[in-house]
Gaussian input, Z-matrix of N, CA and C with variables (Angstrom, degrees):
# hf/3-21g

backbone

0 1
 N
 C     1     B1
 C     2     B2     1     A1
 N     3     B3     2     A2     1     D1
 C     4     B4     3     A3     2     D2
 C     5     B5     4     A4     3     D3
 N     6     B6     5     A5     4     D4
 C     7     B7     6     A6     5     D5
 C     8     B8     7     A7     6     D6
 N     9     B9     8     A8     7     D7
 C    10    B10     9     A9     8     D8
 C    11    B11    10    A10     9     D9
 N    12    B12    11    A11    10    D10
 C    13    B13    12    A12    11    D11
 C    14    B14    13    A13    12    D12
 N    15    B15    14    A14    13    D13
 C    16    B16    15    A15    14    D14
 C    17    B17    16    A16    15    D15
 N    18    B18    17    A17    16    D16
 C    19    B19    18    A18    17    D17
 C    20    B20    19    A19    18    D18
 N    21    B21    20    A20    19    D19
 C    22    B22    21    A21    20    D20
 C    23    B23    22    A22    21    D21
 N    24    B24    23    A23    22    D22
 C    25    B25    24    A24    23    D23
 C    26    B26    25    A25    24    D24
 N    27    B27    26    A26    25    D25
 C    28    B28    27    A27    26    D26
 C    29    B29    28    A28    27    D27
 N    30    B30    29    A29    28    D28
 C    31    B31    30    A30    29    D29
 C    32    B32    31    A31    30    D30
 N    33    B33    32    A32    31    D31
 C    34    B34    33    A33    32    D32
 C    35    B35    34    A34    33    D33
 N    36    B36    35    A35    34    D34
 C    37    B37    36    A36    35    D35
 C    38    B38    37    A37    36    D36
 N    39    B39    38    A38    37    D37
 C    40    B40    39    A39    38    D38
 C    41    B41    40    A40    39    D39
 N    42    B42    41    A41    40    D40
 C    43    B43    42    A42    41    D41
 C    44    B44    43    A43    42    D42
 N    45    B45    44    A44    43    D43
 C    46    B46    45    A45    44    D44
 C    47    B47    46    A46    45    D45
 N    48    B48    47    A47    46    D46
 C    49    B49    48    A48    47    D47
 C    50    B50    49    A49    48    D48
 N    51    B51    50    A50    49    D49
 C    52    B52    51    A51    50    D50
 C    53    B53    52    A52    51    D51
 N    54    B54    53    A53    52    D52
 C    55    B55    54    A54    53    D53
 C    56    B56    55    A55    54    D54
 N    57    B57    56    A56    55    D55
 C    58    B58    57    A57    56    D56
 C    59    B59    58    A58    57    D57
 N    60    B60    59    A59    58    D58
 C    61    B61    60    A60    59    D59
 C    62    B62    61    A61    60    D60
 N    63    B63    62    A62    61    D61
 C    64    B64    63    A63    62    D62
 C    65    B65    64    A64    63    D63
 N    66    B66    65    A65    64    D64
 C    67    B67    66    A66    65    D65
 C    68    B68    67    A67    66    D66
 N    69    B69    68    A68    67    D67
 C    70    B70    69    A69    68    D68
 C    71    B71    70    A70    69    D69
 N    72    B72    71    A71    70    D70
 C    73    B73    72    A72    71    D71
 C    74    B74    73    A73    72    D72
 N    75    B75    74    A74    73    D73
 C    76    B76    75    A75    74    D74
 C    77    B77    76    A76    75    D75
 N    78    B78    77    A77    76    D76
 C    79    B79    78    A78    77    D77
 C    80    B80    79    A79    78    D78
 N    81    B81    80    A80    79    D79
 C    82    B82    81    A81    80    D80
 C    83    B83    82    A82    81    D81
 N    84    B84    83    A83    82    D82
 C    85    B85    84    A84    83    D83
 C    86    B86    85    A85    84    D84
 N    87    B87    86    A86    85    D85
 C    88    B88    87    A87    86    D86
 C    89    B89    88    A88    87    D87
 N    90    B90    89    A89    88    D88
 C    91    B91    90    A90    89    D89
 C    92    B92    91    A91    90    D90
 N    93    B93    92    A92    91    D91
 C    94    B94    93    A93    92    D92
 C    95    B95    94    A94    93    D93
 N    96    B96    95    A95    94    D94
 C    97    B97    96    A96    95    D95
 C    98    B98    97    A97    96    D96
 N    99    B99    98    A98    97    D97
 C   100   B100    99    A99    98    D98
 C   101   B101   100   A100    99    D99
 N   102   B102   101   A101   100   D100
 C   103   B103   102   A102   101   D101
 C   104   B104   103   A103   102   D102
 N   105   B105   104   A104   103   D103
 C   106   B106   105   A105   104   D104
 C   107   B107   106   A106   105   D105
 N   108   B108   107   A107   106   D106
 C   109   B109   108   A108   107   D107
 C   110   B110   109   A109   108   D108
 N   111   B111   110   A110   109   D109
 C   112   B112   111   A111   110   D110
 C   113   B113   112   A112   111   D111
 N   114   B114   113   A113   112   D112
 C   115   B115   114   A114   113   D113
 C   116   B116   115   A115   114   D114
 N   117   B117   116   A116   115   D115
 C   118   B118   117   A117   116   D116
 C   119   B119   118   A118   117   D117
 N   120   B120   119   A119   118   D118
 C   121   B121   120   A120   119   D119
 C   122   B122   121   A121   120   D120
 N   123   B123   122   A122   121   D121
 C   124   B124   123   A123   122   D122
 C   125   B125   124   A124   123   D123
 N   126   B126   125   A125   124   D124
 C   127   B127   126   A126   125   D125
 C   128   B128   127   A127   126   D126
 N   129   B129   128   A128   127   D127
 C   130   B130   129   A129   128   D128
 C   131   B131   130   A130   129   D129
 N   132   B132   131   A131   130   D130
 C   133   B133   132   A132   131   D131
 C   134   B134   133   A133   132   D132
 N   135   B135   134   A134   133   D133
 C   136   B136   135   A135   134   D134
 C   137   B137   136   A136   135   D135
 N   138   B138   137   A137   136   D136
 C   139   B139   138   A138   137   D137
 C   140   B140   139   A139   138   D138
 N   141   B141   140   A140   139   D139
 C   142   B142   141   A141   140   D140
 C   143   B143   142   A142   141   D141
 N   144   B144   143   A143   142   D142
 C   145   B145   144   A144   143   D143
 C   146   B146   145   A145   144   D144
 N   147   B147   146   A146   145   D145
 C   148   B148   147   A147   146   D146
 C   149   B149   148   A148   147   D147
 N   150   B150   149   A149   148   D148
 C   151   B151   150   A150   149   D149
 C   152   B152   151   A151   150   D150
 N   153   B153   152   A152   151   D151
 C   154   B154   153   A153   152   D152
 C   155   B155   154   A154   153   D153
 N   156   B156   155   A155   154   D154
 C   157   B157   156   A156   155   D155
 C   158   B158   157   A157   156   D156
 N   159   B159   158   A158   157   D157
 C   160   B160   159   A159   158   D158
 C   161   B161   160   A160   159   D159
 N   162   B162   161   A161   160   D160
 C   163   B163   162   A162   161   D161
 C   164   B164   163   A163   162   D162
 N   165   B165   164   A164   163   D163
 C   166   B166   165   A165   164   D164
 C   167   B167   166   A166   165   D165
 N   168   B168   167   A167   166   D166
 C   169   B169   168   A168   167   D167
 C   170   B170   169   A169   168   D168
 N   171   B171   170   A170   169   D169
 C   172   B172   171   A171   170   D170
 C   173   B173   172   A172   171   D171
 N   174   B174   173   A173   172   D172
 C   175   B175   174   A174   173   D173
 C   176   B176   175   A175   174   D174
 N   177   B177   176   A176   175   D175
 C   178   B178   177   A177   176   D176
 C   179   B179   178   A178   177   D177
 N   180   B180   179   A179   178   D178
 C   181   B181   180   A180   179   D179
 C   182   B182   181   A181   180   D180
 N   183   B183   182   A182   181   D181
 C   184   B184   183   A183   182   D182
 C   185   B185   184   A184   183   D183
 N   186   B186   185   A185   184   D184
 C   187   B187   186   A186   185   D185
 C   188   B188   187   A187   186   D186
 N   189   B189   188   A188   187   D187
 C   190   B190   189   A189   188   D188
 C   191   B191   190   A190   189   D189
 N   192   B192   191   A191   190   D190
 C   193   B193   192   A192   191   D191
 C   194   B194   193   A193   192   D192
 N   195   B195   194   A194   193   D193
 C   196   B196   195   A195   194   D194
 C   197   B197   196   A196   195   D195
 N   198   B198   197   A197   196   D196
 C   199   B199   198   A198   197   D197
 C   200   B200   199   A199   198   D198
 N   201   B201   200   A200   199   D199
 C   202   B202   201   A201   200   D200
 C   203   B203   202   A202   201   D201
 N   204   B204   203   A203   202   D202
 C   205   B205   204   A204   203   D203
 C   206   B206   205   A205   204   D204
 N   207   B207   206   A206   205   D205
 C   208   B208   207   A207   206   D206
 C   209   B209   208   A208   207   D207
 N   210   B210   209   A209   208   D208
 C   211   B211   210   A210   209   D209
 C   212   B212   211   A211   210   D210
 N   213   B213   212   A212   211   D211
 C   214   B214   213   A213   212   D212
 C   215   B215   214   A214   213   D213
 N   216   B216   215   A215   214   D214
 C   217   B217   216   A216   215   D215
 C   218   B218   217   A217   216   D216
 N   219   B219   218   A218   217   D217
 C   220   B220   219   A219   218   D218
 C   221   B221   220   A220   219   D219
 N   222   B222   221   A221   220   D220
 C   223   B223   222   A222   221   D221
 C   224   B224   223   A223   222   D222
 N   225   B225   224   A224   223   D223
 C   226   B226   225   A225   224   D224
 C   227   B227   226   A226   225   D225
 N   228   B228   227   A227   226   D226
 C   229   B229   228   A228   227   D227
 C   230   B230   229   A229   228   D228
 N   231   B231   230   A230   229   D229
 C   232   B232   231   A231   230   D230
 C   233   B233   232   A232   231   D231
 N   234   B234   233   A233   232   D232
 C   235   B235   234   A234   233   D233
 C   236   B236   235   A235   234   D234
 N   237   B237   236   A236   235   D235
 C   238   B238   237   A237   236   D236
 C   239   B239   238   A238   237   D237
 N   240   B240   239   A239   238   D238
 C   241   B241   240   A240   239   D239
 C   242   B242   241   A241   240   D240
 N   243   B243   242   A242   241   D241
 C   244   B244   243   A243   242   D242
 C   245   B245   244   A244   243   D243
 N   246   B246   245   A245   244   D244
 C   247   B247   246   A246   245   D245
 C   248   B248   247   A247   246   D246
 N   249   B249   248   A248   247   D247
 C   250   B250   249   A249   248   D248
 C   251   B251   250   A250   249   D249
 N   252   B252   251   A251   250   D250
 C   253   B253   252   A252   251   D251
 C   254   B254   253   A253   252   D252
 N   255   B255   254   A254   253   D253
 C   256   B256   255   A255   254   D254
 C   257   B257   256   A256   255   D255
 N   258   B258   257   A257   256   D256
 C   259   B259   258   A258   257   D257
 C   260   B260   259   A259   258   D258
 N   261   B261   260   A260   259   D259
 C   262   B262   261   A261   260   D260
 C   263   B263   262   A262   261   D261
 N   264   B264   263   A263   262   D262
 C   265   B265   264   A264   263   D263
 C   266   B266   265   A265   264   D264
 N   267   B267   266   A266   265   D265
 C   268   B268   267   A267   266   D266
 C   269   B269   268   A268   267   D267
 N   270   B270   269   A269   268   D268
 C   271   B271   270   A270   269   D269
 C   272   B272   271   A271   270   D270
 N   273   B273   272   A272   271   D271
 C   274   B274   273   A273   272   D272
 C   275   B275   274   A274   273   D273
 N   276   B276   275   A275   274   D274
 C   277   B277   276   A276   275   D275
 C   278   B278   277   A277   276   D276
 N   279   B279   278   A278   277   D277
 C   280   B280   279   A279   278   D278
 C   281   B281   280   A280   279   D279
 N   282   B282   281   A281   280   D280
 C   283   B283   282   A282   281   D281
 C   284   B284   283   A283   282   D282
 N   285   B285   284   A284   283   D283
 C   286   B286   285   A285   284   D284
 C   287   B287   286   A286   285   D285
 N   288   B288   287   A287   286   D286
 C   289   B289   288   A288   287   D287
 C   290   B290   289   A289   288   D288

   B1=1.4361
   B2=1.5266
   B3=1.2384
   B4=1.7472
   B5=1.7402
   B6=1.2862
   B7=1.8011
   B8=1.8871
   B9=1.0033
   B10=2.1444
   B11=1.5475
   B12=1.4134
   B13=1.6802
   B14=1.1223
   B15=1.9830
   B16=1.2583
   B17=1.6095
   B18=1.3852
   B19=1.8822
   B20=0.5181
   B21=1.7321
   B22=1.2752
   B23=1.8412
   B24=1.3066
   B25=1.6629
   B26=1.9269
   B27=1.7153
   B28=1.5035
   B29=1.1273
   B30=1.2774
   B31=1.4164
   B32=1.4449
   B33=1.8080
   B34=1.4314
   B35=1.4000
   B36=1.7016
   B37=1.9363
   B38=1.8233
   B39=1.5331
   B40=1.6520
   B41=1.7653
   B42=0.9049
   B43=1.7809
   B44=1.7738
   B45=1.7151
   B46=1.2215
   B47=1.7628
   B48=1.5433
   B49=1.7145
   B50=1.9327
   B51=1.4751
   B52=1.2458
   B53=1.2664
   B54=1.2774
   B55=1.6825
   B56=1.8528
   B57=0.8368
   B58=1.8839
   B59=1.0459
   B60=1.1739
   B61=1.5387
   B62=1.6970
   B63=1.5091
   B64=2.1488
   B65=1.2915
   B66=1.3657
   B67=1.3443
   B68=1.3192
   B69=1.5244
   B70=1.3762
   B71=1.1430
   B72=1.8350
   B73=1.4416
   B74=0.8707
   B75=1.1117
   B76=1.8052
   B77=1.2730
   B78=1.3400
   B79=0.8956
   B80=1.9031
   B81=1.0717
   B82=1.6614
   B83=1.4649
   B84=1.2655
   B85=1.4742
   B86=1.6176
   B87=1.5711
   B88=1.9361
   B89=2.0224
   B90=1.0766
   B91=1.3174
   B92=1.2591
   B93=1.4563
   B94=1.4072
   B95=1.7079
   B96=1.1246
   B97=1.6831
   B98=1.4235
   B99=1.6307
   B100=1.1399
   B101=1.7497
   B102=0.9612
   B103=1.3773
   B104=1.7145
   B105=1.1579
   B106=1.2736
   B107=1.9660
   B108=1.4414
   B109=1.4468
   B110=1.9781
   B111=1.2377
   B112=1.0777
   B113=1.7936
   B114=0.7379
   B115=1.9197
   B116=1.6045
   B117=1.3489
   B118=1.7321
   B119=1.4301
   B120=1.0385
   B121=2.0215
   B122=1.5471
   B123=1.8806
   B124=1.6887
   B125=1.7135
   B126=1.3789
   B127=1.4414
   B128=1.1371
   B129=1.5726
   B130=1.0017
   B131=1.6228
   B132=1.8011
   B133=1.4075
   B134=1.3162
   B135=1.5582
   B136=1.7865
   B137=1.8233
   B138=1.7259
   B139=1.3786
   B140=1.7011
   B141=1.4678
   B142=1.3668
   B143=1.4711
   B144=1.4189
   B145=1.3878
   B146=1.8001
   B147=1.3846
   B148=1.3542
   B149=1.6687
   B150=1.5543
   B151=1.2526
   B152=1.9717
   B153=1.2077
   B154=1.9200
   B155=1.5535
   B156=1.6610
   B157=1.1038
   B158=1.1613
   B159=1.5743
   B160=2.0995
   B161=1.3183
   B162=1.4006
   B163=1.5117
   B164=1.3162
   B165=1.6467
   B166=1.1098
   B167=1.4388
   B168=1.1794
   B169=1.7921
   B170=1.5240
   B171=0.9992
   B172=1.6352
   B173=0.9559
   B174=1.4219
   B175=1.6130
   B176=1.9088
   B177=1.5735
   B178=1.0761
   B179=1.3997
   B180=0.9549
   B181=1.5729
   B182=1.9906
   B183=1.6767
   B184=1.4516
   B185=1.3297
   B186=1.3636
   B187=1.2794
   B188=1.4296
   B189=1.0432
   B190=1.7872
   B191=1.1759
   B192=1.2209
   B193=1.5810
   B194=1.3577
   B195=2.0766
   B196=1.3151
   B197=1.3269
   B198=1.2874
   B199=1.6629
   B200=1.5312
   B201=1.4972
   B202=1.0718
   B203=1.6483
   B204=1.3556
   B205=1.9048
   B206=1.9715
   B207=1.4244
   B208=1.6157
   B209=1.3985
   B210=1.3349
   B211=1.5923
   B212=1.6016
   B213=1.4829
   B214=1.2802
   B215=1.7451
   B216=1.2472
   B217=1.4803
   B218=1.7139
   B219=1.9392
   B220=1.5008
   B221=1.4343
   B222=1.4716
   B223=1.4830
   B224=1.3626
   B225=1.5745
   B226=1.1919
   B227=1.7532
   B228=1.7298
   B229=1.2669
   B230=1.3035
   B231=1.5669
   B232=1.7049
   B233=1.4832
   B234=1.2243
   B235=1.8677
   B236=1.2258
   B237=1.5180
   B238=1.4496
   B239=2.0510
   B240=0.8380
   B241=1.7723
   B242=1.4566
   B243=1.6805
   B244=1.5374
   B245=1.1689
   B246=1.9173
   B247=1.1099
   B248=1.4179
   B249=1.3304
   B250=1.9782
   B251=1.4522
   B252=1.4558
   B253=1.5680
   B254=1.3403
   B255=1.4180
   B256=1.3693
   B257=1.5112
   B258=1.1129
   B259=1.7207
   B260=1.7505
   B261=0.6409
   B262=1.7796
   B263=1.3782
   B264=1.4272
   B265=1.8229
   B266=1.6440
   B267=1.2659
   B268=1.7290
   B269=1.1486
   B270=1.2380
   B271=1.6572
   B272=2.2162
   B273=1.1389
   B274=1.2336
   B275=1.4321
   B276=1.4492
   B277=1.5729
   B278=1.3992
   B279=1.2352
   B280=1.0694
   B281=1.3169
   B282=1.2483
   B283=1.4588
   B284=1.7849
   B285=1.4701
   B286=1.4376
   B287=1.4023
   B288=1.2747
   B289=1.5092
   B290=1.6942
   A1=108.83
   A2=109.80
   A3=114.12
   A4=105.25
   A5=120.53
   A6=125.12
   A7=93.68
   A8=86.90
   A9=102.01
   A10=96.25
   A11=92.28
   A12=117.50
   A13=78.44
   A14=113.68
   A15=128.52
   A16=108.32
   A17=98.19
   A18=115.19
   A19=152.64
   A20=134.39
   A21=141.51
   A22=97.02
   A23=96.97
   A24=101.22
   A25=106.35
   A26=108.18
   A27=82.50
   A28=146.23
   A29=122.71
   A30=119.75
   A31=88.51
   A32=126.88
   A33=103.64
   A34=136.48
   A35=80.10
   A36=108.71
   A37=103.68
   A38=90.10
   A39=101.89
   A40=98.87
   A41=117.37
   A42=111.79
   A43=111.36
   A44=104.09
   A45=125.05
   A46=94.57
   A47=89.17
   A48=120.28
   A49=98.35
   A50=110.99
   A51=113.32
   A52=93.59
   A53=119.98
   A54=129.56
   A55=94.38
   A56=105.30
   A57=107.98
   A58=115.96
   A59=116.31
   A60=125.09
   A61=132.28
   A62=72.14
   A63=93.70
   A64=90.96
   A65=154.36
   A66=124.06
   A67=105.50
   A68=132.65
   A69=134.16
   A70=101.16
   A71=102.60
   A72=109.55
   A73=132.50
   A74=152.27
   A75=129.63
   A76=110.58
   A77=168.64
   A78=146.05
   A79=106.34
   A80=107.65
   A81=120.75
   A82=89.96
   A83=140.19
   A84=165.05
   A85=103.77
   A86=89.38
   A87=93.52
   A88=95.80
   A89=126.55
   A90=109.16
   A91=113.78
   A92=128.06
   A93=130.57
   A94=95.59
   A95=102.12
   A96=101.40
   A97=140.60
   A98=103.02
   A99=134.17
   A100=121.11
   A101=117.93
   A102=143.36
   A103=113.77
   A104=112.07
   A105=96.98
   A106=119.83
   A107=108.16
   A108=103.48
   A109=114.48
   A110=94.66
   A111=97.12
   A112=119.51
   A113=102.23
   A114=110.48
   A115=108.97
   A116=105.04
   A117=112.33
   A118=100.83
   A119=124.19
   A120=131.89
   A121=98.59
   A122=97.44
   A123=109.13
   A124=102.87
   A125=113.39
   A126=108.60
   A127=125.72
   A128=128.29
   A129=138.31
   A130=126.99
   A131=81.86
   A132=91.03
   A133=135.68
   A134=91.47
   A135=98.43
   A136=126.24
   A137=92.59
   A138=90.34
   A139=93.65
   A140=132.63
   A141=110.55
   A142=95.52
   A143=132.97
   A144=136.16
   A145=105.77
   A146=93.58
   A147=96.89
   A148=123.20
   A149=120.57
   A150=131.51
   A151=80.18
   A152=115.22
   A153=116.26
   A154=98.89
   A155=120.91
   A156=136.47
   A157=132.27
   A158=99.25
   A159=126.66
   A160=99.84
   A161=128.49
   A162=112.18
   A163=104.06
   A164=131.62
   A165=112.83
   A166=129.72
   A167=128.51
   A168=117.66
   A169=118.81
   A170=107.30
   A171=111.74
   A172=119.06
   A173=134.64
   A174=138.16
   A175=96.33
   A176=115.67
   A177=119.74
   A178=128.74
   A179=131.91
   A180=137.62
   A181=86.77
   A182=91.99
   A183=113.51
   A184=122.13
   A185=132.91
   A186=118.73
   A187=129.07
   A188=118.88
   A189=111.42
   A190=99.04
   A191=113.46
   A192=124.20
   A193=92.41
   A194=108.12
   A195=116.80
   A196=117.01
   A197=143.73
   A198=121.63
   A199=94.66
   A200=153.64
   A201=132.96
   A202=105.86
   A203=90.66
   A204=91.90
   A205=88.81
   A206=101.22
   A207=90.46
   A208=127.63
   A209=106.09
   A210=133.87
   A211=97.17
   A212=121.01
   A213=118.43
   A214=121.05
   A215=101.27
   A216=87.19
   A217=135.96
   A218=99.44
   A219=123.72
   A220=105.97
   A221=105.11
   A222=130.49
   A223=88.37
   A224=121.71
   A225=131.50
   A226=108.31
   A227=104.85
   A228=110.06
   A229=122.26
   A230=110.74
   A231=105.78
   A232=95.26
   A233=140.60
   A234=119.38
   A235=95.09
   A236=141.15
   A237=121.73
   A238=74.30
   A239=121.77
   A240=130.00
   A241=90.20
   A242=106.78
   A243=98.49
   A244=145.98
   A245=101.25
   A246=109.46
   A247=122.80
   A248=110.14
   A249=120.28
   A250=115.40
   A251=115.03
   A252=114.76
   A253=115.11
   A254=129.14
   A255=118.25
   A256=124.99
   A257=98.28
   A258=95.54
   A259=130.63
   A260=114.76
   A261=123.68
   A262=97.81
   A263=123.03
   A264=125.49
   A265=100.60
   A266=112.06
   A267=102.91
   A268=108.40
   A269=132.98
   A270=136.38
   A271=83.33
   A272=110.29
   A273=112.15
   A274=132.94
   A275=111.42
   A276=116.22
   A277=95.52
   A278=176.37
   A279=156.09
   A280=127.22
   A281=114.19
   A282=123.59
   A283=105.89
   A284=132.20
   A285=147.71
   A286=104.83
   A287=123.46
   A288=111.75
   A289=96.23
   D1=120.91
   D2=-169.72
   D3=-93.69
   D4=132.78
   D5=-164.73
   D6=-92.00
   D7=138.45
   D8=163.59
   D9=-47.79
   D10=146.71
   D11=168.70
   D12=-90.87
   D13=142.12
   D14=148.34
   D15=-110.91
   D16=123.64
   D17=166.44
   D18=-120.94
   D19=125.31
   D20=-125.83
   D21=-70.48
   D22=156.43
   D23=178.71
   D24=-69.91
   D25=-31.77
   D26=149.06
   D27=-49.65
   D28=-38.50
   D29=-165.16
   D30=-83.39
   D31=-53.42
   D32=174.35
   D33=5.39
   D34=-66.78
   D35=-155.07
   D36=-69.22
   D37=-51.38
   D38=-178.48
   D39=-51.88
   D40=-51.48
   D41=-160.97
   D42=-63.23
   D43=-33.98
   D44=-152.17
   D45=-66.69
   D46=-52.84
   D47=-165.16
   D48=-57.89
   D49=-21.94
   D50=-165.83
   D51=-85.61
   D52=-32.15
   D53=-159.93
   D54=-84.52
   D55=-14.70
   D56=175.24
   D57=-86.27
   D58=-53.35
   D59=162.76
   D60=-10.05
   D61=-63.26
   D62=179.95
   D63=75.69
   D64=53.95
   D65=152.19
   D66=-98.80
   D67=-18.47
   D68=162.13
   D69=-127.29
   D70=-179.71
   D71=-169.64
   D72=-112.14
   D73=149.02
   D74=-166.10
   D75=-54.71
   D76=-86.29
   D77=123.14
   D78=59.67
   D79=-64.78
   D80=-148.60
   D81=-97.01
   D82=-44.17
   D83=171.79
   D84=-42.48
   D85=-53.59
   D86=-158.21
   D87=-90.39
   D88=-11.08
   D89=163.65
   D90=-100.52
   D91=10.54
   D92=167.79
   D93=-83.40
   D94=-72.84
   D95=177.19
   D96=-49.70
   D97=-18.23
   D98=-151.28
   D99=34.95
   D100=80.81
   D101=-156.12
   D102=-138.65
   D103=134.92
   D104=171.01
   D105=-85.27
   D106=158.05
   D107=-164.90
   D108=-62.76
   D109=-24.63
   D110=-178.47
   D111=-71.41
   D112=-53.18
   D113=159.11
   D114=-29.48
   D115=-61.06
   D116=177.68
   D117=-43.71
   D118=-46.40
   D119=-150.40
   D120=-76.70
   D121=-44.43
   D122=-175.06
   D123=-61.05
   D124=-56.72
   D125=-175.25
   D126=-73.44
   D127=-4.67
   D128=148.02
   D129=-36.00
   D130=-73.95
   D131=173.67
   D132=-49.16
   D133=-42.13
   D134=176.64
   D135=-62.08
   D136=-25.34
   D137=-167.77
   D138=-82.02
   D139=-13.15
   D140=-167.29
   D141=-89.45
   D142=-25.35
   D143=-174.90
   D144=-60.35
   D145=-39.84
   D146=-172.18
   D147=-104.18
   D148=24.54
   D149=-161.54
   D150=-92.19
   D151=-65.45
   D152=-177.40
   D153=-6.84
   D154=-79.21
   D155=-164.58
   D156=-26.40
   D157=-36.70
   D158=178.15
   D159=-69.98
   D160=-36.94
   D161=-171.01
   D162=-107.21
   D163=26.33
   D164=163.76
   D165=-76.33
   D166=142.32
   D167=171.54
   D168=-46.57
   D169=178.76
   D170=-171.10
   D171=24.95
   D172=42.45
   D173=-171.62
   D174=-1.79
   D175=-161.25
   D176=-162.74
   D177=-28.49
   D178=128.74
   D179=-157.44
   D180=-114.80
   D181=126.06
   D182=171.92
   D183=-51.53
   D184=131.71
   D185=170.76
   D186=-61.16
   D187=158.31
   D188=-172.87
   D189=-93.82
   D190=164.88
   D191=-167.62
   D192=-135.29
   D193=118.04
   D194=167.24
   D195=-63.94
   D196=119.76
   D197=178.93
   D198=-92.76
   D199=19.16
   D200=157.90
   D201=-78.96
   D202=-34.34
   D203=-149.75
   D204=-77.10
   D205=-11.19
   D206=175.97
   D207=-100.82
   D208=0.11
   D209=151.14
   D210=-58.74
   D211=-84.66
   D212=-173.43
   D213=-46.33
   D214=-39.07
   D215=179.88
   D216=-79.97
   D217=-14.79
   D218=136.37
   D219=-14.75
   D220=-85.30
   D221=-149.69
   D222=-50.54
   D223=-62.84
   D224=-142.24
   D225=-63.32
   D226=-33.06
   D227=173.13
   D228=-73.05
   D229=-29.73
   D230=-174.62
   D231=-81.48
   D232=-14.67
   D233=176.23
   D234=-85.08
   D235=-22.67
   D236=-145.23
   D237=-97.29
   D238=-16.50
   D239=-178.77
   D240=-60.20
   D241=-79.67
   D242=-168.92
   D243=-75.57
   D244=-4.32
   D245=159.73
   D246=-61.96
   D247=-43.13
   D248=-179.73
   D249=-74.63
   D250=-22.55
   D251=154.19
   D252=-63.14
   D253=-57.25
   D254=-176.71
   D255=-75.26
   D256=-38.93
   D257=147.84
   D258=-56.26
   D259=-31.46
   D260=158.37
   D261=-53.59
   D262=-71.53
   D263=-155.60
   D264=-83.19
   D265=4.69
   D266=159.32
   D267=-123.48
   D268=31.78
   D269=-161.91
   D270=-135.50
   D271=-25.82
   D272=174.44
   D273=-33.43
   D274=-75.18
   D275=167.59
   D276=-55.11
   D277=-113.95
   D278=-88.93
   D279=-84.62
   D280=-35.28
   D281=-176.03
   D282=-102.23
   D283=-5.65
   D284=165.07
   D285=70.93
   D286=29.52
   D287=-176.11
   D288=-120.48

């Protein structure tokens, strides 16, 4: 059983950027790299979908923080607290510690 090549998002970029180019053809690309042609087409695509992103301002934009859902998950920790405390102090006589 033969395992996937994993590749670095450099080489991605380098192969992709070659595939933009047009000076060869996919075809000509994927036995230079040894790659299959279809991979070229995939990283292609991805890199033109995702070229917008580089010139956005403030590069990565922070995630937002729900404050309801972090109300609820509060809650959710202080019962799952007192549930495992009181379960501890009746788990006592049995286990002698």
């Amino acid at each position: 059983m033969s395992k996937r090549k994993q590749h670095s998002p450099e080489f991605k970029a380098k192969v992709a950027l070659e595939a933009l180019k047009g000076e060869h053809t996919v075809s000509e690309l994927a036995s230079r790299f040894g790659i299959h042609p279809t991979m070229i087409h995939t990283w292609k695509r991805a890199l033109l979908e995702g070229a917008s992103g580089v010139f956005e301002r403030g590069g990565k934009k922070a995630p937002e923080i729900d404050e309801e859902q972090v109300k609820e998950l509060h809650a959710k920790i202080g019962a799952l607290a007192v549930a495992n405390d009181f379960l501890s102090r009746k788990l006592k006589p049995w286990t002698g510690k």
